[in-house]
PLY file of the C-alpha trace (Angstrom):
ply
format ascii 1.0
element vertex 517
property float x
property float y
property float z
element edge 516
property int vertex1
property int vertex2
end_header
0.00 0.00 0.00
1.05 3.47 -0.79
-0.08 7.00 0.37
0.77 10.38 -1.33
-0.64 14.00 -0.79
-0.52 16.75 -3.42
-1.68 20.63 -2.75
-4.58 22.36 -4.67
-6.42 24.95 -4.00
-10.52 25.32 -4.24
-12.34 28.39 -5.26
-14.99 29.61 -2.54
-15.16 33.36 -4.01
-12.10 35.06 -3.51
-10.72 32.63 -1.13
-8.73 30.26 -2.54
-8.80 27.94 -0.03
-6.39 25.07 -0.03
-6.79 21.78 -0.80
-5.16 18.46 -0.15
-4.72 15.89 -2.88
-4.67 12.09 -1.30
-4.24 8.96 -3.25
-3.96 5.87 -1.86
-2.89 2.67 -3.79
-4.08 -1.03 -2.24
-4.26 -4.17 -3.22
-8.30 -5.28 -4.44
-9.99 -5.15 -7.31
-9.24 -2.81 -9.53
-11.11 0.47 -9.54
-11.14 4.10 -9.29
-12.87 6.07 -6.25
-12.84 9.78 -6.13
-14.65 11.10 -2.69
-14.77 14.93 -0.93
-17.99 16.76 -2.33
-16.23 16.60 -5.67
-18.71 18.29 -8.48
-19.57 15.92 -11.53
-16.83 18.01 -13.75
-14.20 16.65 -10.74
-15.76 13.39 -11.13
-14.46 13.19 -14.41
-10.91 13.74 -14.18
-10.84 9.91 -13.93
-10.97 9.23 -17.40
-8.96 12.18 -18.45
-6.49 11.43 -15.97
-6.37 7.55 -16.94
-5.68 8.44 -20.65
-3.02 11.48 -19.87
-0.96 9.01 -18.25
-1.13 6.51 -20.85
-0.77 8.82 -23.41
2.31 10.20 -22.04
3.99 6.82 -22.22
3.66 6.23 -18.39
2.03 3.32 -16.34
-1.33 3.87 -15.07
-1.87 1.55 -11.95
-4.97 0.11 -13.46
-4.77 -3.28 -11.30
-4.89 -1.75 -8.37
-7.62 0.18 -5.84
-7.16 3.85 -6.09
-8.74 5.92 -3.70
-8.35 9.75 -4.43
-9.22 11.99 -1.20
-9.80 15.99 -1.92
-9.49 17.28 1.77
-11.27 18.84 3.44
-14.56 16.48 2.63
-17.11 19.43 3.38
-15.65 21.67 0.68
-17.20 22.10 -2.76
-14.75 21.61 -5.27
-15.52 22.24 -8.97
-14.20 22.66 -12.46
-10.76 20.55 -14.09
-8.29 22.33 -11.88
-7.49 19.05 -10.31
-6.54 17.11 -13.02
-3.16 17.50 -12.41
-2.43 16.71 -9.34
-4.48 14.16 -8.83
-1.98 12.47 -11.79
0.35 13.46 -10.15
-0.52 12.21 -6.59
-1.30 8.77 -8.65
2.43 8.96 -10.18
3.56 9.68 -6.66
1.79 7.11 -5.19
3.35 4.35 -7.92
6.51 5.18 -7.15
7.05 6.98 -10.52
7.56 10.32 -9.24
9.08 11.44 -5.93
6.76 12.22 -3.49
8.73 14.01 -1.56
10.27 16.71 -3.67
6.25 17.59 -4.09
6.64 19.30 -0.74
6.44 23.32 -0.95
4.35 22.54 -4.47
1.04 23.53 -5.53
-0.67 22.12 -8.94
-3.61 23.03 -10.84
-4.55 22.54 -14.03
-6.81 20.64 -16.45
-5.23 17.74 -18.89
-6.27 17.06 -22.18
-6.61 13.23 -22.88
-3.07 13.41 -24.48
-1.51 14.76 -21.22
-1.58 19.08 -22.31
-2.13 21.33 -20.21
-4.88 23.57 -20.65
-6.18 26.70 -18.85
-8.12 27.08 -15.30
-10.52 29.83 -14.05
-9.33 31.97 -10.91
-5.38 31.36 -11.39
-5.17 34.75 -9.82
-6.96 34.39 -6.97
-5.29 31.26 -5.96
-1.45 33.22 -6.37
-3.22 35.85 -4.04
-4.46 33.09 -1.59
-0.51 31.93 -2.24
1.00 35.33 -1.41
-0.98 36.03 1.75
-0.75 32.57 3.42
3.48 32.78 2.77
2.96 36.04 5.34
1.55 33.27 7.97
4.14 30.95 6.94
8.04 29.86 7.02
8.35 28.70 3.81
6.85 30.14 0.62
4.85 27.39 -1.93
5.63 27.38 -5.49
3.00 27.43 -7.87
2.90 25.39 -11.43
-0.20 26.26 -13.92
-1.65 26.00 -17.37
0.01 28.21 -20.09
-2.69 31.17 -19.86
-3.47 30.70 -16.77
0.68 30.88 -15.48
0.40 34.75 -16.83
-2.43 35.74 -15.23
-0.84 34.78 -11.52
2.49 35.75 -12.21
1.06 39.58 -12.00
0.74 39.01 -8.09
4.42 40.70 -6.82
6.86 38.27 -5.40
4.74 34.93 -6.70
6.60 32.23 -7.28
4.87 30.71 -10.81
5.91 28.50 -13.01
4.03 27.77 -16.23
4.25 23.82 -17.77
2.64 23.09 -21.11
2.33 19.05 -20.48
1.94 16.66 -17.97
5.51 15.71 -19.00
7.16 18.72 -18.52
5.78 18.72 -14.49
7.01 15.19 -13.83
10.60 15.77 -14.98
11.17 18.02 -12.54
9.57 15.76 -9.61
11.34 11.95 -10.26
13.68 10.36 -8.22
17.21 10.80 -8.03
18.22 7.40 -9.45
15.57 7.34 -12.50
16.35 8.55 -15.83
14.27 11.83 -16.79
11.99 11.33 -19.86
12.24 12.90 -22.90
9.45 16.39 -22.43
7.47 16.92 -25.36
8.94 20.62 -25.97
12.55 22.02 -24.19
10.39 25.23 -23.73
7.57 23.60 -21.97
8.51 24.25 -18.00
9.17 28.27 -17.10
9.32 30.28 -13.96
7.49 33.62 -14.47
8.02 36.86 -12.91
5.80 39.10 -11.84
5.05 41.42 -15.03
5.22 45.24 -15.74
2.45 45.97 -17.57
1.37 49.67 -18.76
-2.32 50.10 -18.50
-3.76 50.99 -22.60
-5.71 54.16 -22.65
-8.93 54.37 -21.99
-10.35 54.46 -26.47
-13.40 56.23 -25.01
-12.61 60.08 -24.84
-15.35 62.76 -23.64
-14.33 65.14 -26.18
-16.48 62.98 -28.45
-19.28 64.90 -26.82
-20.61 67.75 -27.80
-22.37 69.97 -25.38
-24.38 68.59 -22.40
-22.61 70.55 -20.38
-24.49 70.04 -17.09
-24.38 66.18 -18.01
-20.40 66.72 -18.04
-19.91 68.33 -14.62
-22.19 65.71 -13.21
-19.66 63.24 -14.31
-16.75 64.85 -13.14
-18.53 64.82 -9.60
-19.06 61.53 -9.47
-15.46 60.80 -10.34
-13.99 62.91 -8.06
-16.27 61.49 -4.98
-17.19 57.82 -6.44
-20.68 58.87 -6.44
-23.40 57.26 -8.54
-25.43 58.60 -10.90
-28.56 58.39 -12.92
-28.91 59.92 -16.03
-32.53 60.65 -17.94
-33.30 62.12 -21.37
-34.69 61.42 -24.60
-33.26 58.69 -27.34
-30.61 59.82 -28.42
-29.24 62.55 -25.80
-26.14 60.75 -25.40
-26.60 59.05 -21.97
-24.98 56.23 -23.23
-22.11 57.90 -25.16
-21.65 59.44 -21.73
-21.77 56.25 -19.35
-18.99 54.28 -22.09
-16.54 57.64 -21.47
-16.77 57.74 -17.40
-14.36 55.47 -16.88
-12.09 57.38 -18.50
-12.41 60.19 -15.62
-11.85 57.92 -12.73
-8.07 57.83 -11.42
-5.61 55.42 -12.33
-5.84 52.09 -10.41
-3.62 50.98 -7.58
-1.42 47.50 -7.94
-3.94 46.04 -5.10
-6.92 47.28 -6.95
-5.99 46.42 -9.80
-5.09 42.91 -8.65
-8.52 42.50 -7.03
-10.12 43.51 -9.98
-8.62 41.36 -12.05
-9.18 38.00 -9.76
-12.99 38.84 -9.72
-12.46 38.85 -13.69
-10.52 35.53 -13.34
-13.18 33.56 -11.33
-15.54 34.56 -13.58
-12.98 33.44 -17.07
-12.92 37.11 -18.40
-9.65 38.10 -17.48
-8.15 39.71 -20.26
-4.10 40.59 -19.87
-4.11 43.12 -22.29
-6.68 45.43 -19.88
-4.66 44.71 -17.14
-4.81 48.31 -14.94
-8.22 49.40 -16.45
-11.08 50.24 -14.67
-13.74 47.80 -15.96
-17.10 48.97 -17.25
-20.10 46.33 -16.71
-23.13 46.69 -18.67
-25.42 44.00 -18.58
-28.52 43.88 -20.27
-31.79 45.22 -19.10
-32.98 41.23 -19.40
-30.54 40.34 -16.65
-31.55 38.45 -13.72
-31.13 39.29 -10.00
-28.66 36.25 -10.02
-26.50 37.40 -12.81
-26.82 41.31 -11.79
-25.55 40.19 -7.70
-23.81 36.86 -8.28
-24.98 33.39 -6.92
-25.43 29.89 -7.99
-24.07 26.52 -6.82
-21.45 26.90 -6.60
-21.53 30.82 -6.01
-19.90 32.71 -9.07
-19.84 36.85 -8.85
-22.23 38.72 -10.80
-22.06 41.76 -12.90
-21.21 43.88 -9.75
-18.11 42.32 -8.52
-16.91 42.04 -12.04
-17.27 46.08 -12.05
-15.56 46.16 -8.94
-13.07 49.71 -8.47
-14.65 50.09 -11.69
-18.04 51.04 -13.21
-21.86 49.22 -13.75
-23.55 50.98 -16.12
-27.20 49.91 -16.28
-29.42 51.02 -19.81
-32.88 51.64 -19.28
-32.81 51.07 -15.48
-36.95 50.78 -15.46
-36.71 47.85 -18.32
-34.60 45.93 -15.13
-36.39 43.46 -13.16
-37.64 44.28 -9.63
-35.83 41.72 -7.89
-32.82 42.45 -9.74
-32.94 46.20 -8.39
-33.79 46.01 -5.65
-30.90 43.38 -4.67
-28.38 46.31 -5.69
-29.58 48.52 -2.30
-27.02 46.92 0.39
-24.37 46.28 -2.10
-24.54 50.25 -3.16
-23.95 51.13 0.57
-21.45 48.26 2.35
-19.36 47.31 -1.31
-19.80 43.75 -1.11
-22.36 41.34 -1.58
-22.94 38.15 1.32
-24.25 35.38 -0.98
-25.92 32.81 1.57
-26.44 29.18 0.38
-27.74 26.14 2.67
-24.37 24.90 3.16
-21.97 28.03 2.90
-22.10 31.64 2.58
-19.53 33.57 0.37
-18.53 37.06 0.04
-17.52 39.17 -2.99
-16.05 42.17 -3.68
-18.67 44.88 -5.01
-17.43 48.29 -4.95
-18.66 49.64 -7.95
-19.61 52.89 -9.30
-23.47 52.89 -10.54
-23.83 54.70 -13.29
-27.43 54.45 -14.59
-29.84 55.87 -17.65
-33.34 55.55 -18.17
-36.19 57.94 -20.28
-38.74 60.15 -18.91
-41.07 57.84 -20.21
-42.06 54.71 -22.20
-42.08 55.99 -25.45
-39.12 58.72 -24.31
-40.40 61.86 -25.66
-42.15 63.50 -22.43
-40.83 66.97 -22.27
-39.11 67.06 -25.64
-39.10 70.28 -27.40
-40.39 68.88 -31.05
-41.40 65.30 -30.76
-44.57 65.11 -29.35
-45.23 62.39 -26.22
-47.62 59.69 -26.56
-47.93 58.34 -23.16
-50.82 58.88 -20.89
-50.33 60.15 -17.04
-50.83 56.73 -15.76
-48.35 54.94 -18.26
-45.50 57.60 -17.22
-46.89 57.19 -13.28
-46.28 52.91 -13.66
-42.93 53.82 -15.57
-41.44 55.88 -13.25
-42.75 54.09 -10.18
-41.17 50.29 -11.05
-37.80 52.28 -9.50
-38.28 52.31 -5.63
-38.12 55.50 -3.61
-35.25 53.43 -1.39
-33.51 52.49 -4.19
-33.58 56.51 -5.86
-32.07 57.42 -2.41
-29.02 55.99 -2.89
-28.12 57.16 -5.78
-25.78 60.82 -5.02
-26.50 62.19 -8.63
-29.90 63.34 -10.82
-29.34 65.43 -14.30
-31.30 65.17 -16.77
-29.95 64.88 -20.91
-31.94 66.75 -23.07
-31.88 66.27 -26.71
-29.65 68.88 -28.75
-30.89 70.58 -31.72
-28.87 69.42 -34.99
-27.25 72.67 -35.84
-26.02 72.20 -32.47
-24.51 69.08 -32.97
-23.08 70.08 -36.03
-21.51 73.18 -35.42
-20.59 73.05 -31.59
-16.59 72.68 -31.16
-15.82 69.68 -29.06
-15.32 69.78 -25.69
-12.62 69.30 -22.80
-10.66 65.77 -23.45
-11.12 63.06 -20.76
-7.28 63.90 -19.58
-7.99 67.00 -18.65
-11.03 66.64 -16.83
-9.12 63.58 -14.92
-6.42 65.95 -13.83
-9.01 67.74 -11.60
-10.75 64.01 -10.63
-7.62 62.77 -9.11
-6.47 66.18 -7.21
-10.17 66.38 -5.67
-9.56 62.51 -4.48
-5.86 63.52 -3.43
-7.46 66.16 -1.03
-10.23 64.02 0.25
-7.76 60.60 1.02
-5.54 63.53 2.89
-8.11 64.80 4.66
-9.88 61.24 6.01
-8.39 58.69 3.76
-11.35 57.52 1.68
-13.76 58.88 -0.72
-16.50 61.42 -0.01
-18.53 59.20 -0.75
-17.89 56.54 1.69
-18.18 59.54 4.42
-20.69 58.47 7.06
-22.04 59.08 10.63
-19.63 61.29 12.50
-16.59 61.23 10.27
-19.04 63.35 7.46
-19.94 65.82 10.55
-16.00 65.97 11.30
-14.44 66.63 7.32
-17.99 67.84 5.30
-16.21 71.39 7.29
-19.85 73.10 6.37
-19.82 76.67 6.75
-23.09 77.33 9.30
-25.02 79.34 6.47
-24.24 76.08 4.51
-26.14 74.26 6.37
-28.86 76.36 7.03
-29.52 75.98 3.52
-29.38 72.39 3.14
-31.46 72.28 6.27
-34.36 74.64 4.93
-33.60 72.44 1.62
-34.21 69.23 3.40
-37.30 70.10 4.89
-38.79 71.78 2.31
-38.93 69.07 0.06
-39.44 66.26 2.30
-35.77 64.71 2.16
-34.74 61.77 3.95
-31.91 61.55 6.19
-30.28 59.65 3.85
-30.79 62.13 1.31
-29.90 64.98 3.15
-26.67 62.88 3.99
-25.45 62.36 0.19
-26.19 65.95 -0.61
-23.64 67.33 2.38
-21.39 64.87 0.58
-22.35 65.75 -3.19
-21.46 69.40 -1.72
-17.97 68.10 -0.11
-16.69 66.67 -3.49
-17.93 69.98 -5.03
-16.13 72.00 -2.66
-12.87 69.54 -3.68
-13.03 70.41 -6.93
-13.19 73.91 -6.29
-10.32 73.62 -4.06
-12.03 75.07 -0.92
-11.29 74.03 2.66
-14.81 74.01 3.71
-18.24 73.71 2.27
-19.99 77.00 1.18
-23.88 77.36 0.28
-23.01 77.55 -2.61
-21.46 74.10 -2.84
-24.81 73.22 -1.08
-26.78 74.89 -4.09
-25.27 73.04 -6.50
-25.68 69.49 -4.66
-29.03 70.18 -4.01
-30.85 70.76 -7.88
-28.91 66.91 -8.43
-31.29 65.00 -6.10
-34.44 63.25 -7.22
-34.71 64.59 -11.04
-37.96 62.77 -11.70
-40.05 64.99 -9.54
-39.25 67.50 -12.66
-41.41 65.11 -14.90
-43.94 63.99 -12.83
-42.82 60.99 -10.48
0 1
1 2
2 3
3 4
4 5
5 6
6 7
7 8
8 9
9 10
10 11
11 12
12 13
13 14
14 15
15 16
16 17
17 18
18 19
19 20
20 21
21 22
22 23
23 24
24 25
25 26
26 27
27 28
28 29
29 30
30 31
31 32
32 33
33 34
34 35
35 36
36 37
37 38
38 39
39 40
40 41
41 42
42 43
43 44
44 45
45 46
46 47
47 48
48 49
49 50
50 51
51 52
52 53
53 54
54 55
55 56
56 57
57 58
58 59
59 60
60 61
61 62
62 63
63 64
64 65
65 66
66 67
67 68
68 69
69 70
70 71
71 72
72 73
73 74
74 75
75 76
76 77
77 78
78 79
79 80
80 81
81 82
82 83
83 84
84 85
85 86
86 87
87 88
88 89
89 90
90 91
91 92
92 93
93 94
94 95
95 96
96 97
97 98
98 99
99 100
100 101
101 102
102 103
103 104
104 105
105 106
106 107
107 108
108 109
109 110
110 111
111 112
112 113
113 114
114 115
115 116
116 117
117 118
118 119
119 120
120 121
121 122
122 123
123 124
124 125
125 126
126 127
127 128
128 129
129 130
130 131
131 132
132 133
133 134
134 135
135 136
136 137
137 138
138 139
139 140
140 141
141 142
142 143
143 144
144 145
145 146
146 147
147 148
148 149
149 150
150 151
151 152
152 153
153 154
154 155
155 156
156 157
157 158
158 159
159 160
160 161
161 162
162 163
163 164
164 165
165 166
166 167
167 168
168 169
169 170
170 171
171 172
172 173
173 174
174 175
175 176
176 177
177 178
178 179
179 180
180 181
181 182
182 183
183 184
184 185
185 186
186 187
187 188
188 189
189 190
190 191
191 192
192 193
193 194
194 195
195 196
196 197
197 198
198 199
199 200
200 201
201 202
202 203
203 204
204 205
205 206
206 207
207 208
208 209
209 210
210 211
211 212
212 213
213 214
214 215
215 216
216 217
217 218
218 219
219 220
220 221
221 222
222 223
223 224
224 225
225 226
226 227
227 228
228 229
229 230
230 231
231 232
232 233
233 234
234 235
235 236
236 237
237 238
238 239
239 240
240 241
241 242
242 243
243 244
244 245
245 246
246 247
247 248
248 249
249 250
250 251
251 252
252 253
253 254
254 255
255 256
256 257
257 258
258 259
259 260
260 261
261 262
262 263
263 264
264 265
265 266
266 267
267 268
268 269
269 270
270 271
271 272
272 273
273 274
274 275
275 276
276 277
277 278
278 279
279 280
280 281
281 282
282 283
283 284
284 285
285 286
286 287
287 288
288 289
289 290
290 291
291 292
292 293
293 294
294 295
295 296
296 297
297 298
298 299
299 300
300 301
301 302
302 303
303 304
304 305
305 306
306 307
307 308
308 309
309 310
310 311
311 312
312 313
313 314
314 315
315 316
316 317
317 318
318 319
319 320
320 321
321 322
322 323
323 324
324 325
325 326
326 327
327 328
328 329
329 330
330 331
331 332
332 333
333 334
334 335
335 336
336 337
337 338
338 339
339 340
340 341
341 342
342 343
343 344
344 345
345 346
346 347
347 348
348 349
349 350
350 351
351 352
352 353
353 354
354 355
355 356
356 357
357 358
358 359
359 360
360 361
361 362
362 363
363 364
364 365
365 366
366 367
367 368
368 369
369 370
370 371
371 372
372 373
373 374
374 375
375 376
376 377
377 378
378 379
379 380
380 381
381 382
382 383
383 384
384 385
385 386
386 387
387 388
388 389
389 390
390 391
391 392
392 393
393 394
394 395
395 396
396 397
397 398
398 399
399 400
400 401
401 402
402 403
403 404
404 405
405 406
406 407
407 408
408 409
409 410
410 411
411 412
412 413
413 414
414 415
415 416
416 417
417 418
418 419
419 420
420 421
421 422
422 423
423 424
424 425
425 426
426 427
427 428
428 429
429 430
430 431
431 432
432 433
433 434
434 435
435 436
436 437
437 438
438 439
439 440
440 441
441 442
442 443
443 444
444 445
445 446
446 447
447 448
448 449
449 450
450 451
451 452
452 453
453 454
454 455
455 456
456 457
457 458
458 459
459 460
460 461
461 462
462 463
463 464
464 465
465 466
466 467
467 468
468 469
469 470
470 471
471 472
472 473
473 474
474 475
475 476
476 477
477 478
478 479
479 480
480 481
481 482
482 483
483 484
484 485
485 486
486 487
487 488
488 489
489 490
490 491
491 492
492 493
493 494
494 495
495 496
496 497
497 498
498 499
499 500
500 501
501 502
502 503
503 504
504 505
505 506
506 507
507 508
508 509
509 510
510 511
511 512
512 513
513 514
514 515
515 516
């Protein structure tokens, strides 16, 4: 009888937790057991793992008992990442590799029936889950992956990667001492990677594209400069959309950890793309999306549309078209920046701190207020369009402006406007003052720490308090205006906030009251 353990790691959101590989070889009929809540696409890896062997002109043990163990037993594990070391426990185990230069290793990594390597989801997150337990640890694990999937974690600084192209290329690095290495497919199929420098592209989008709106504009440069969200209405064709593509543009450059945790959201979910490495993503999802695919969910768990806009931006077209489950679910997300997924057996967490940008009409057909098409919609029919978005959920959002349409010659003839450089210039100094001043954005102010930094001159808030009552505000309301009004001030420059700062946050709250709501 022989025993041999091989590290993995399973995916539980973000947390890469690891996994032990046991194989045990007996004496018995011959057969092939694979236990520890193992998923059916983990059940599988027996027959892909049979024929990679035997395909890479090594023995299978086929006339023995194997018992493959993924601990711990009450873990979900999923998707081909264990393909490879469950070979190579099996190797181990018959004596053909040594199983104990496999110490300090980790493996994952799906095999083709010819014994390739080929690409796993959340490669990132598991380096990350890597780097952080070496900071608990004495000795640092080395990581060997899938071509694609090597690149991916080698962006995580000081990760020890290397990248192997066939099951061949793994084992001559792992026999004994006294056996003769066989020949690897390819010289060039074993690497180590280091961590990569990688310049993030420009964003293609620029807001010079658009032509007038200026109100529209210095909405968006508020919400940059304080991460506020915003909600945009106007006709067809008022450029909400041309707008929501170019606001990424605005926000400040990502930070190595952001842009790592970005990108391992991206990687559980199989979207990671190298070559946007550093951008801010932009999510838009179709109105037709689910509550599921908007928040994340499913068994097991995957992250929806909002983590994968996480330190980035969800844009959401014709936010009444949405489902009311599905927007309803984005209220606690909007306010803590993650999202608590809770399933019978586990509950995972995901990253969800997202910018909301958002664009809807006036109406169904879109033409209410428009200065030469005439509307066709009744009272009621604008009433039951405007009301499928919740008072609660309206609250949260910082910014109202409404789009109007532009005449043609205006579109025609108007010179284009500031570049999306230039208006970033001013983002990122208005975030440099607020992170000196309390080390977050204005708009994650709350509770005493806005009363301590908002610095509101006392005519200030008179206003906003006559303001407030006036038109029935909640506290909540009042809140995000006092902060609207800090990130004005910001921008501006100012130590404190004015009344006039005030003025300015105040005509950006609840724009649907203008149109009947």
């Amino acid at each position: 009888m022989s025993l041999s353990l091989v590290r993995s790691r399973a995916l539980l959101g973000l947390d890469a937790r690891p996994v032990q590989v046991e194989v045990h070889l007996a004496n018995g009929l011959p057969s092939f057991t694979l236990v520890g809540l193992a998923d059916t696409e983990v059940k599988e890896a027996r027959e892909r793992v049979r024929s990679a062997i035997a395909n890479a002109g090594l023995e299978f043990p086929s006339n023995k008992r194997i018992t493959v163990n993924l601990a711990p037993a009450d873990l979900p594990k999923d998707s081909g990442r264990f393909d490879l070391p469950i070979a190579l426990g099996i190797l181990a185990a018959s004596g053909q590799i040594s199983a104990a230069r496999l110490a300090d290793w980790e493996f994952a990594g799906e095999l083709s029936l010819g014994g390739e390597l080929r690409p796993v989801r959340g490669a990132l997150a598991m380096s990350l889950a890597l780097h952080r337990a070496a900071g608990h640890e004495a000795t640092t694990a080395r990581l060997v992956l899938p071509p694609g999937s090597a690149e991916e974690a080698a962006l995580v600084p000081q990760a020890q990667v290397y990248r192997a192209n066939h099951l061949l290329d793994v084992i001559a690095r792992f026999l004994p001492e006294s056996t003769a290495a066989p020949e690897p497919p390819d010289d060039r199929g074993w690497a180590r990677l280091s961590a990569q420098a990688i310049t993030p592209t420009a964003h293609p989008a620029d807001l010079a594209d658009v032509k007038g709106q200026a109100a529209a504009r210095r909405t968006l440069e508020i919400a940059a400069a304080g991460g506020h969200s915003l909600l945009m209405l106007g006709p067809p064709g008022s450029g909400k959309s041309m707008l929501a593509h170019r606001f990424a543009g605005l926000l400040p450059p990502m930070s190595t950890l952001e842009a790592l945790e970005s990108a391992a959201v991206a990687s559980l979910a199989g979207r990671f793309d190298l070559q946007r490495w550093g951008q801010r993503p932009t999510c838009a999802p179709h109105h037709s999306a689910s509550a599921v695919a908007l928040v994340g969910g499913g068994s097991p768990p995957r992250p929806g549309e909002i983590s994968l806009a996480h330190h980035g931006v969800l844009f959401l077209d014709e936010l009444p078209e949405f489902p009311r489950a599905a927007l309803e679910a984005l209220r606690e997300p909007l306010e803590s920046g993650h999202i608590r997924i809770s399933r019978a057996a586990m509950q995972t967490e995901f990253p969800a701190r997202f910018q909301l940008v958002a664009a809807m009409n006036p109406c169904p057909c879109g033409f209410l207020g428009h200065p030469t098409q005439a509307c066709r919609c009744t009272p009621d029919q604008v009433a039951r369009y405007q009301g499928k978005l919740s008072g609660p959920l309206l609250d949260r959002i910082d910014l109202h402006v409404e789009v109007p349409a532009l005449p043609t010659e205006h579109l025609l003839t108007h010179s284009m406007g500031e570049a999306s450089a230039v208006v970033r210039e001013r983002v990122v100094a208005a975030r440099d003052r607020s992170q000196a001043r309390q080390g977050m954005a204005n708009q994650s102010l709350a509770g005493r720490m806005l009363d301590q930094h908002a610095l509101a001159e006392p005519t200030a808030l008179k206003f906003l308090h006559t303001t407030a009552a006036r038109l029935g505000w909640s506290a909540r309301s009042t809140h995000r205006a006092l902060r609207v009004a800090r990130t004005i001030a910001d921008l501006a420059g100012a130590q404190g906030v004015s009344a006039s700062h005030v003025a300015e946050a105040v005509q950006y709250r609840r724009v649907l009251k203008k149109t009947g709501a």
